[in-house]
N, C-alpha and C positions, 0 to 999 in steps of 0.2 A: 504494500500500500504506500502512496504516496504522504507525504505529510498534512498536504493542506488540502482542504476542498471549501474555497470560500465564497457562502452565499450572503454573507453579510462580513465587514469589516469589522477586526478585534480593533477595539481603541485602548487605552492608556490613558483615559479620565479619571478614575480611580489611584493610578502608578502617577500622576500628575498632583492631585491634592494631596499624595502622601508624602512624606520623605522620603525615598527610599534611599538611605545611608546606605544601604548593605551594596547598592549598585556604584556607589561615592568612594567610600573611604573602607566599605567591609569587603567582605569575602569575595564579593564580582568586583571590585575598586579596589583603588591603592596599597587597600590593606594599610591606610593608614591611623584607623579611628584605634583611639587607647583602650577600649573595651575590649577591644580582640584579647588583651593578653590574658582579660579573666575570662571571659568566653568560649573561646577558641575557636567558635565559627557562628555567622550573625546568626542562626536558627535557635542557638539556646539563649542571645541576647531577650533582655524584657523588650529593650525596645522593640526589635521584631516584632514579638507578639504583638504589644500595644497596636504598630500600624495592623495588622493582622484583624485588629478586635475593632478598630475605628471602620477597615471595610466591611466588615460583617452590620457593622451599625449602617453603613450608609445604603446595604440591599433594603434593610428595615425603612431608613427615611424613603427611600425611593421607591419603594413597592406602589404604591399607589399615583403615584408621579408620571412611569412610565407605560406600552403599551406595548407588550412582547409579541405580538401576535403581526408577522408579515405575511399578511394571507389578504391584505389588502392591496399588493404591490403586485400578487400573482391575475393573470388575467384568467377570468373565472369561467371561459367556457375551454379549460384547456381537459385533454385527455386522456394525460397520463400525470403522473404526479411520483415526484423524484422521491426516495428513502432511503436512509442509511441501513443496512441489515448490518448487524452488530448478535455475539452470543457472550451471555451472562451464563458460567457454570455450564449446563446442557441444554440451557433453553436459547436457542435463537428470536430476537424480536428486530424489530423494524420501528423509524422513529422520522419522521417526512425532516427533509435539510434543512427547508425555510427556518427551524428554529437551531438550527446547526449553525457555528460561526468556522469549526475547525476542527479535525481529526490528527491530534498532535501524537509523538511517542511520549511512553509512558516518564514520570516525573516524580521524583522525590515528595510525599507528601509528609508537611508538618503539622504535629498534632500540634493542637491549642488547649490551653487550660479550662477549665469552667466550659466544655461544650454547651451547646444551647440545644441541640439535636441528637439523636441517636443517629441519623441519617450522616451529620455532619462526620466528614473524617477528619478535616484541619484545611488547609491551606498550601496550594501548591506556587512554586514562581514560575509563571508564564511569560517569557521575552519581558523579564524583569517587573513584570506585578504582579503581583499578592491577588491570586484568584481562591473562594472557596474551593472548594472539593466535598463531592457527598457523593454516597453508597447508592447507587440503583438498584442494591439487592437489597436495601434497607427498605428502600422507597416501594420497592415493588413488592416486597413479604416475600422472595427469593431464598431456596435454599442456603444458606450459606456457604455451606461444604465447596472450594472450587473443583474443577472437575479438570483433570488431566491433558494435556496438550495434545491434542490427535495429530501433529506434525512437529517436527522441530520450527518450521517456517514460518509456525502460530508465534503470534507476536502482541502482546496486551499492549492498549491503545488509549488513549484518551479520547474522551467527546467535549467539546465545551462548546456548551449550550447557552442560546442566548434568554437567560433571564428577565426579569421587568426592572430590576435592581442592576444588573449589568453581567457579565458573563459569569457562567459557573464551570466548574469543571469534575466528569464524571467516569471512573477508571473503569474499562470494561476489559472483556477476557482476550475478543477477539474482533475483527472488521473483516467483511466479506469484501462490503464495497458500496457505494453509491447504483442501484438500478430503478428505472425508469419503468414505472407499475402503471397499468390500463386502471384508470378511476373505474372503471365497472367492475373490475375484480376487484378491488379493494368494499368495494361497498357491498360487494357481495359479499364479506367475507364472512365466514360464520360463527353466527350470534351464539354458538352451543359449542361441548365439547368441553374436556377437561381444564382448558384455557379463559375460555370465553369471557367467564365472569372475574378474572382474575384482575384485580388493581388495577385500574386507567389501562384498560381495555380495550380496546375500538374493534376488532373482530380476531380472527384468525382462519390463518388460510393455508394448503399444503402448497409447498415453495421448496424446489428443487425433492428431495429426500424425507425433507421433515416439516414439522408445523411452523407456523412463523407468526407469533404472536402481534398483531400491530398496534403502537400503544398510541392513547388518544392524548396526543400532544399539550391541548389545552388543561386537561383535568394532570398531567405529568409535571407540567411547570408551575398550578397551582401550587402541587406540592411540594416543589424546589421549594418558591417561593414563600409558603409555611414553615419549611424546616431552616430558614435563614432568618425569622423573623422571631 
C-alpha cells in the first residue's frame, strides 16, 4: 500500500496553537531544551502531555463548531461510491474515504494520564502534531484477541479520520485498498446475518471470500466524537 490517499487535506491548526518544543529544541530539534537531561526523550516530559491534554480539550471546544460530514461536496447522482476495506483481528469492514484524510504507516502511540475514554489509546505524532489515537475495536465491541498475520506482506496501518474536532487517528491490523463499490450493492446490503446488527452498522455484504461489514460513517464518528469529549 501506498502511504497517502488524500481526499481531504491534513492541516496543522492544532501543531500551530500548540508549542510544539519537542519539534524546537527536543527530541525532533536541536536537542537543545535543559529538560532533556531529566527526561530523556520529550514523550515522558509533563510538558508533552500538557500540549497533549490542551488538544484533547480543543476536539471538546470544537465538537459543535464544526461539520464532518463531506457528503455535500460529492455530487449526488453518482454510482459508485469509493471505501477503504481495512480488517480488524478476523473481521474485515469497509468505511466510504470522504471521511478519510490519510492511510499512514503505523506510529508510536503515547499513552496519557487520566484517560477520559476506554476507547482513547493516547496520542500519536503525525508530520509533527499531537493527533489522538482511539481503539476501533473498543468503539466497535470487537474481539480483542489480534489474530495472526496471514502473510509476512500484512502490514498494520493507520486510518486518520476526519473528525468534527479535527483529525483522529485509528490503528488497524491491515489495508486491502481503496475500491470503487456500485451504490446499488451497497444499499442492498444485508440488513441480517451475524453482523448486521452489530455497532454502527450500515449492512453487510459477501466481498471477495468473506463478509464485509460496512460501517455507517455518521453514527462511527459520532462516536469518535463522544469518546474525545
Amino acid at each position: 500500500m501506498s502511504g497517502s490517499y488524500g481526499y481531504a487535506s491534513f492541516t496543522h491548526e492544532d501543531a500551530q496553537a500548540i508549542d510544539d518544543c519537542w519539534n524546537r529544541i527536543g527530541i525532533h530539534g536541536d536537542r537543545s531544551c535543559p529538560l532533556l537531561i531529566e527526561h530523556i526523550h520529550c514523550r515522558n516530559c509533563p510538558v508533552y502531555s500538557a500540549a497533549a491534554t490542551r488538544l484533547l480539550d480543543r476536539y471538546a471546544l470544537t465538537r459543535d463548531d464544526h461539520d464532518y460530514s463531506l457528503a455535500s461536496e460529492m455530487h449526488i447522482d453518482i454510482k459508485t461510491q469509493s471505501i477503504l476495506v481495512f480488517r480488524l483481528g478476523e473481521e474485515w469492514l469497509a468505511l466510504p474515504t470522504r471521511c478519510l484524510v490519510e492511510v499512514s504507516p503505523l506510529q508510536a502511540i503515547h499513552s496519557l494520564p487520566h484517560q477520559r475514554s476506554r476507547a482513547l489509546l493516547g496520542v500519536a505524532n503525525v508530520r509533527g502534531a499531537l493527533v489522538a489515537c482511539l481503539s476501533l475495536v473498543e468503539l466497535l465491541g470487537l474481539d480483542p484477541a489480534p489474530a495472526l498475520a496471514h502473510s509476512l506482506r500484512v502490514m498494520p496501518r493507520m486510518l486518520i479520520v476526519a473528525a468534527q474536532g479535527g483529525s483522529v487517528v485509528v490503528p488497524v491490523d491491515e489495508v486491502d485498498g481503496i475500491h470503487a463499490m456500485d451504490e446499488t450493492l451497497l444499499d442492498s446490503a444485508s440488513a441480517s446475518g451475524a453482523h448486521a446488527n452489530a455497532r454502527f452498522t450500515r449492512g453487510v455484504l459477501q466481498w471477495k471470500n468473506y463478509s464485509l461489514r460496512l460501517l455507517d460513517e455518521e453514527q462511527l464518528i459520532s462516536a469518535i466524537n463522544r469518546s474525545l469529549t
